[in-house]
C-alpha positions as a printed NumPy array, in Angstrom:
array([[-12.504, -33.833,  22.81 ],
       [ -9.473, -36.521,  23.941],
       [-11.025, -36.444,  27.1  ],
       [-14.062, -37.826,  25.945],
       [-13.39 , -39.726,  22.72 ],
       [-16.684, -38.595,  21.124],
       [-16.546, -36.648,  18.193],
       [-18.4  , -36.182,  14.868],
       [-14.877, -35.249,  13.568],
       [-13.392, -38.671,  13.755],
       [-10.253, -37.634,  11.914],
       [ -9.833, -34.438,  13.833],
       [ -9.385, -37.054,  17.354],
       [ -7.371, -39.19 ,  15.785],
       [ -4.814, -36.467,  14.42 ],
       [ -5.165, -34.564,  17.988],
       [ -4.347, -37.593,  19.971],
       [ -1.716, -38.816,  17.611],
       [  0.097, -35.696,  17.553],
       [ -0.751, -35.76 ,  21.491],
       [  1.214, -39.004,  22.177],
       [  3.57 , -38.915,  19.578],
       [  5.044, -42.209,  20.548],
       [  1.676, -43.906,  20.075],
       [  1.32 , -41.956,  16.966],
       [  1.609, -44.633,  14.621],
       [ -0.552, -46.97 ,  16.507],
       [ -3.21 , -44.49 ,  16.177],
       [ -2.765, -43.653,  12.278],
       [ -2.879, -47.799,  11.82 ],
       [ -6.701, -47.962,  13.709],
       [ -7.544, -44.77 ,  11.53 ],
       [ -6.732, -46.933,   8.475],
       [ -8.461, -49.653,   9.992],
       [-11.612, -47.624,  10.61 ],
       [-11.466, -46.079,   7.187],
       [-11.327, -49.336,   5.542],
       [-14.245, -50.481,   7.654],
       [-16.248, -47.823,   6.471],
       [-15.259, -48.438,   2.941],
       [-16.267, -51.995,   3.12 ],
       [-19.557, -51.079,   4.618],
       [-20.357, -48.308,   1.829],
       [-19.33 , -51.028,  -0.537],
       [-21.978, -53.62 ,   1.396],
       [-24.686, -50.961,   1.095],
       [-24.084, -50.547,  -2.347],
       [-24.371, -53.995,  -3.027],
       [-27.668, -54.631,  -1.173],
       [-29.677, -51.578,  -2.972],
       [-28.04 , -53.044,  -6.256],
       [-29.497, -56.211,  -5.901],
       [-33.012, -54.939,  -4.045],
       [-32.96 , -52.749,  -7.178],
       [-32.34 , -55.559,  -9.878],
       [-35.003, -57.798,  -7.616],
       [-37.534, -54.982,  -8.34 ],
       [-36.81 , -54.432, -11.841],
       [-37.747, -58.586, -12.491],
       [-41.244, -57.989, -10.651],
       [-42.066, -54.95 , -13.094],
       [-40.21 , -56.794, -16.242],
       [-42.215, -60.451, -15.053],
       [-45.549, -58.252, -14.597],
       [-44.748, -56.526, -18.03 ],
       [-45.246, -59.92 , -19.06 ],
       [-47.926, -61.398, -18.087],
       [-49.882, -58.401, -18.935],
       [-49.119, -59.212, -22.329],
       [-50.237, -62.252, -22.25 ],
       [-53.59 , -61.223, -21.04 ],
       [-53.483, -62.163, -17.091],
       [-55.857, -60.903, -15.136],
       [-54.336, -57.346, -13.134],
       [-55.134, -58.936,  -9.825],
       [-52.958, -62.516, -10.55 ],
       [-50.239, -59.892, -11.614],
       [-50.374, -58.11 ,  -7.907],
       [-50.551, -61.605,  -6.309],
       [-47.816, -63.209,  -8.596],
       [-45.096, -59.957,  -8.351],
       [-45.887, -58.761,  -5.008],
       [-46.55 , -55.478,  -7.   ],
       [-48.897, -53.146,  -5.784],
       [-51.531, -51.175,  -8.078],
       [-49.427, -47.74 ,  -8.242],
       [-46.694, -49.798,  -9.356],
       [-48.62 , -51.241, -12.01 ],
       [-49.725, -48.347, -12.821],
       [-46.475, -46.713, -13.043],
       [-45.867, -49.789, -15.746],
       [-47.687, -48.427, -18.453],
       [-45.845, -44.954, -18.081]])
């Protein structure tokens, strides 16, 4: 596993080869932060996006909600919102 540095145990290489080279040991716990903080900030990132791809949809549906009620035409609705039909359709559910 040292040998190769590839691992789907991240953790588990880091410990090994700080406890290896205990010298280097707290150089190694420091890019183990680092890397845990990256993936933080990435989960964090992804969270973000879906939240705002999710609000983004929720205007289409509450814009098409709408204009349904004020009487336009299904077909301006799908043009308008970028909605397709089963969407719609999942409106009046």
């Amino acid at each position: 596993m040292l040998l190769a540095g590839d691992t789907t145990q991240p953790n588990v290489l880091l410990d090994a080869l700080a406890h290896s080279v205990p010298q280097y040991e707290e150089v190694v716990m420091t890019i183990e932060e680092r890397l845990r903080e990256e993936a933080r900030q990435k989960g964090i990132q992804e969270g973000i996006e879906k939240g705002a791809q999710k609000g983004r949809q929720e205007g289409r549906q509450e814009v098409a909600r709408a204009m349904f009620m004020n009487g336009i035409d299904r077909i301006v609705v799908m043009q308008c919102t970028g909605l397709s039909e089963q969407e719609l359709d999942q409106l009046n559910h």
